[in-house]
N, CA, C and O atoms as a GROMACS GRO file, in nm:
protein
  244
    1UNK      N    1   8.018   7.549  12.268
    1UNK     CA    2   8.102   7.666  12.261
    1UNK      C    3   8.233   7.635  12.188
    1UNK      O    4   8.278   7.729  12.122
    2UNK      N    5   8.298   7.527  12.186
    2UNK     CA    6   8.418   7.448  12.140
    2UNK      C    7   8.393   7.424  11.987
    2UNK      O    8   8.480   7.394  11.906
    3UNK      N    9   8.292   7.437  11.967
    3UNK     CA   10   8.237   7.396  11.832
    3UNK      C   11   8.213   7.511  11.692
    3UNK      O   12   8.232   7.508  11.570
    4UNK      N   13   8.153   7.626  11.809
    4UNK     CA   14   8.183   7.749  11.723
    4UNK      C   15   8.295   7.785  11.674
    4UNK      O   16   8.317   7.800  11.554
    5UNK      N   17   8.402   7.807  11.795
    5UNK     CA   18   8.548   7.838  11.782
    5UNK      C   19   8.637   7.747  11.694
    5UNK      O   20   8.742   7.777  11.636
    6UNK      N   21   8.588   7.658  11.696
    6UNK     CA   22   8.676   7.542  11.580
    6UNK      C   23   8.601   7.596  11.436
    6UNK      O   24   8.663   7.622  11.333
    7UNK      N   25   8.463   7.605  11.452
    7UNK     CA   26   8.412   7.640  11.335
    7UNK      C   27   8.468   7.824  11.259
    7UNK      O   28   8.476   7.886  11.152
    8UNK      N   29   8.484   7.832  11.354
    8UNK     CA   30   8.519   8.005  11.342
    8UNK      C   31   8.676   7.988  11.281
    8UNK      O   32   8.710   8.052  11.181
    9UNK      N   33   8.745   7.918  11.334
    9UNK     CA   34   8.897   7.929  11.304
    9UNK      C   35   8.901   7.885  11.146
    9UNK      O   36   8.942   7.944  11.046
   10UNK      N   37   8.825   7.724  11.170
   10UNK     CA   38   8.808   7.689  10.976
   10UNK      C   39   8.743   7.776  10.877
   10UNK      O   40   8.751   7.743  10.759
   11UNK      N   41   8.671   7.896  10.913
   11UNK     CA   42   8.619   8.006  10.856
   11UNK      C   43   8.772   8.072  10.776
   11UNK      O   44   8.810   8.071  10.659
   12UNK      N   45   8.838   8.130  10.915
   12UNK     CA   46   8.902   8.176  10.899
   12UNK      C   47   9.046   8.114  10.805
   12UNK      O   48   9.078   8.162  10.696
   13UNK      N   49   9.098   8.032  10.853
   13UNK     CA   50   9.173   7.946  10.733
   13UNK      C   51   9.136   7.935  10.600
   13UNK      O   52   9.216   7.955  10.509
   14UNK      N   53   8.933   7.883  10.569
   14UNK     CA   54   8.937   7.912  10.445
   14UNK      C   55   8.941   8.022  10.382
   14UNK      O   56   8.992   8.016  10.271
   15UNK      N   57   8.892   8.150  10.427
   15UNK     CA   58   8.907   8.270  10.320
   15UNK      C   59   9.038   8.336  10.340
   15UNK      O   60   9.059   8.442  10.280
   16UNK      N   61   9.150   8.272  10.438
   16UNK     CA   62   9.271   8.317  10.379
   16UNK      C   63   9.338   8.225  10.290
   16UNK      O   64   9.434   8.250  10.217
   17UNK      N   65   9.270   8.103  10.307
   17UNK     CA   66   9.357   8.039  10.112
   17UNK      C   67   9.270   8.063  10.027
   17UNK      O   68   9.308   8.026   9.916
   18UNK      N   69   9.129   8.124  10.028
   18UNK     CA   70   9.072   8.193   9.893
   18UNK      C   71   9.142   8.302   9.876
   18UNK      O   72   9.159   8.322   9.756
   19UNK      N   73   9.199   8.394   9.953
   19UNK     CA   74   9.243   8.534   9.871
   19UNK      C   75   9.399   8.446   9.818
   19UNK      O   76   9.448   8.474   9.709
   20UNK      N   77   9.448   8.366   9.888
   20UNK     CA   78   9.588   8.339   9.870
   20UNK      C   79   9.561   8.297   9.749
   20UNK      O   80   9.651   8.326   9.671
   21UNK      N   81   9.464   8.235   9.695
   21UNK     CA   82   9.478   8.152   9.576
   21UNK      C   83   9.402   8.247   9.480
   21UNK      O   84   9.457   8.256   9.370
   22UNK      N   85   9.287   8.320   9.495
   22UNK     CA   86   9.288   8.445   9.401
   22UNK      C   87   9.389   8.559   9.345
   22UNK      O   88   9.382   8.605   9.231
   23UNK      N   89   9.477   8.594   9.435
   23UNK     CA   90   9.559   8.655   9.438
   23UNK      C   91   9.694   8.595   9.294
   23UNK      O   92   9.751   8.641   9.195
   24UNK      N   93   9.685   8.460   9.380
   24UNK     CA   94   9.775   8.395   9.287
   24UNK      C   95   9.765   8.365   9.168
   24UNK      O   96   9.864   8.357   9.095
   25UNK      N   97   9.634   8.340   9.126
   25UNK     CA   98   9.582   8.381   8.972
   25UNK      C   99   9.606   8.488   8.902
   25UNK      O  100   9.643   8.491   8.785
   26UNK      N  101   9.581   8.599   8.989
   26UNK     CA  102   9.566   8.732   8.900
   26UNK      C  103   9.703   8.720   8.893
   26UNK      O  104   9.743   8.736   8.777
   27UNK      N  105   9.812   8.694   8.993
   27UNK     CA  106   9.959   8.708   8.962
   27UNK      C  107   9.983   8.635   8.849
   27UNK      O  108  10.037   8.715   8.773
   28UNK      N  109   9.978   8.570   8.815
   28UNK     CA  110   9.995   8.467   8.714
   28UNK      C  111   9.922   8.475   8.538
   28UNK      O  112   9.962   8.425   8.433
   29UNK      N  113   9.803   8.559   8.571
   29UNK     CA  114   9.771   8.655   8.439
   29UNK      C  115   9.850   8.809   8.412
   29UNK      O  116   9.842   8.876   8.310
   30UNK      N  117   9.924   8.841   8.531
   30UNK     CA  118  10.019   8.937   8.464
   30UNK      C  119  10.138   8.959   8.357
   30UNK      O  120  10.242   8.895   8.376
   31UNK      N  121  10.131   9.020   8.278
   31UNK     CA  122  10.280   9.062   8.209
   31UNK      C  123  10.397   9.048   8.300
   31UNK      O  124  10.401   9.053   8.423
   32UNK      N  125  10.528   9.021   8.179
   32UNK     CA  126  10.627   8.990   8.267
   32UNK      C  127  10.674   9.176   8.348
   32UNK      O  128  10.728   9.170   8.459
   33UNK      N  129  10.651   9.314   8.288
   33UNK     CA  130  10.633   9.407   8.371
   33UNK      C  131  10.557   9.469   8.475
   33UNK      O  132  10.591   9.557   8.553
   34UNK      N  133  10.429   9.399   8.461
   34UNK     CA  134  10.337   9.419   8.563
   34UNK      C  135  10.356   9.317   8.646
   34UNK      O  136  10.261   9.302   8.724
   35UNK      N  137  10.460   9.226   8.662
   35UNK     CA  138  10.508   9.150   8.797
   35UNK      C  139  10.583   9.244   8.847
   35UNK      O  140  10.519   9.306   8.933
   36UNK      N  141  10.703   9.289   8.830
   36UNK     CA  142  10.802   9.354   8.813
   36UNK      C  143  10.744   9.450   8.928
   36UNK      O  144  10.763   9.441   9.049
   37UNK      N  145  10.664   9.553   8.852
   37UNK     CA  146  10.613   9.635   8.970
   37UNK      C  147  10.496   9.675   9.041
   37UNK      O  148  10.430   9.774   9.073
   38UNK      N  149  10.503   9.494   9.056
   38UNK     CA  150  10.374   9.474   9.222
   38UNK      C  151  10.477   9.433   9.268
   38UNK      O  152  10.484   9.480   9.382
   39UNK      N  153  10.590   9.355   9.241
   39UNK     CA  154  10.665   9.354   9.294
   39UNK      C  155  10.766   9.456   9.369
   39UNK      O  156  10.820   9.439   9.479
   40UNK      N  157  10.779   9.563   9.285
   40UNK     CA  158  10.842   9.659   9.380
   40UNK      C  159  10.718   9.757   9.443
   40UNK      O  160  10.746   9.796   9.556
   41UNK      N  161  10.604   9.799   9.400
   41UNK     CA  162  10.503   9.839   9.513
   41UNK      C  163  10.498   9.761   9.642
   41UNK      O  164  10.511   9.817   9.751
   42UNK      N  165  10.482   9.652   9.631
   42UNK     CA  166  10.509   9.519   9.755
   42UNK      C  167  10.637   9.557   9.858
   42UNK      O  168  10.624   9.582   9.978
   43UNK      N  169  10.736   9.556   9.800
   43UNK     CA  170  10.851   9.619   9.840
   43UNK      C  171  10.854   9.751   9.939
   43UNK      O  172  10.910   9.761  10.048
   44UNK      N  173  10.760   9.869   9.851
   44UNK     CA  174  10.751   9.971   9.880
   44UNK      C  175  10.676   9.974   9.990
   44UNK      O  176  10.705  10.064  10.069
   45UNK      N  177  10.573   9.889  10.022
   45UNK     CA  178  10.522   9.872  10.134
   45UNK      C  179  10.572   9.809  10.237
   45UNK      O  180  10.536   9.803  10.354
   46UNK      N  181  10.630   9.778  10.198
   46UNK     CA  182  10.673   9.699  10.325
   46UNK      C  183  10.802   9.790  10.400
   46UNK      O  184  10.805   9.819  10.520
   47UNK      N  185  10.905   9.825  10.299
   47UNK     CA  186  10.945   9.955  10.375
   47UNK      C  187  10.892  10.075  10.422
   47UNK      O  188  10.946  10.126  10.519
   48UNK      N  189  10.816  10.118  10.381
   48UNK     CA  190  10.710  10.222  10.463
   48UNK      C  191  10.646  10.154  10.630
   48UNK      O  192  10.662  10.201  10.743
   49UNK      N  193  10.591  10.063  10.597
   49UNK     CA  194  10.598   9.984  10.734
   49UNK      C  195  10.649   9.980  10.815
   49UNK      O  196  10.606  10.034  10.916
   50UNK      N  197  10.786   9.905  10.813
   50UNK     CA  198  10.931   9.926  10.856
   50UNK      C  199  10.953  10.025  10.922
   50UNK      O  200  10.986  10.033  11.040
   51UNK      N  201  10.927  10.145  10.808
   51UNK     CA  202  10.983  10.272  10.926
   51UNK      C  203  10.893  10.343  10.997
   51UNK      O  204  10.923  10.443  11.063
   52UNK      N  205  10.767  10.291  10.988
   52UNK     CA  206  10.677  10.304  11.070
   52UNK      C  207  10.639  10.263  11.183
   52UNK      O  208  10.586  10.326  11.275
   53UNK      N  209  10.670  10.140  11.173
   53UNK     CA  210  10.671  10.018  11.344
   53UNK      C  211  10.820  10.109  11.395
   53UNK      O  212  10.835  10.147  11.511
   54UNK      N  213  10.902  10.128  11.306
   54UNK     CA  214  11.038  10.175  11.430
   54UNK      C  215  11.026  10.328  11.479
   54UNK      O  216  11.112  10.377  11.553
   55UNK      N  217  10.876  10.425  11.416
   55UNK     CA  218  10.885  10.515  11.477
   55UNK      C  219  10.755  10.502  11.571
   55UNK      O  220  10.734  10.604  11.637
   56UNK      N  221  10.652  10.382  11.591
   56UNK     CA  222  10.578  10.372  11.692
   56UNK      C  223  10.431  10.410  11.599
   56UNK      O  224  10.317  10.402  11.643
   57UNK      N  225  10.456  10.436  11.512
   57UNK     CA  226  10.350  10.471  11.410
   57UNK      C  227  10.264  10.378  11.293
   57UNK      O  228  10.219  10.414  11.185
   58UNK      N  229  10.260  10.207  11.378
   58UNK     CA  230  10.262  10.125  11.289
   58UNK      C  231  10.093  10.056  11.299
   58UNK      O  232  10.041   9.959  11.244
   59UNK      N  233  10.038  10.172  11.406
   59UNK     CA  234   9.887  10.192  11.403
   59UNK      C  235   9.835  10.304  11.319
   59UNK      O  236   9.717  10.336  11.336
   60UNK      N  237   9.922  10.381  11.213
   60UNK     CA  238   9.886  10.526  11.182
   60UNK      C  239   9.810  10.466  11.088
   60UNK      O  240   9.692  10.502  11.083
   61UNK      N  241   9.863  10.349  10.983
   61UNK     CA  242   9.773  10.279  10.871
   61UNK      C  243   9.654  10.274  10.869
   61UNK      O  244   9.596  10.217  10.777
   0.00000   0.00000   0.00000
């Protein structure tokens, strides 16, 4: 049972440094304006968030 759960967690670790490191490619084939604004979409999300966890609404997503 100890064995799954260890196996399950290293699952999980690896496909969050595959998207981290896919992700980071495509960032890195962008124009210097198409950083610009994923960067402020990124932004934009995250304030929408923000005022969503402070109105209790941060399950509405």
């Amino acid at each position: 049972m100890a064995m799954l759960t260890f196996l399950r967690i290293g699952k999980e670790i690896y496909d969050e440094t595959e998207e981290y490191i896919i992700n980071h490619l495509l960032y890195r084939r962008q124009i210097f304006y198409q950083r610009i604004l994923t960067k402020c979409r990124l932004g934009f999300t995250r304030l929408i968030s923000g005022i969503l966890r402070v109105f209790g609404l941060d399950d509405f997503i």
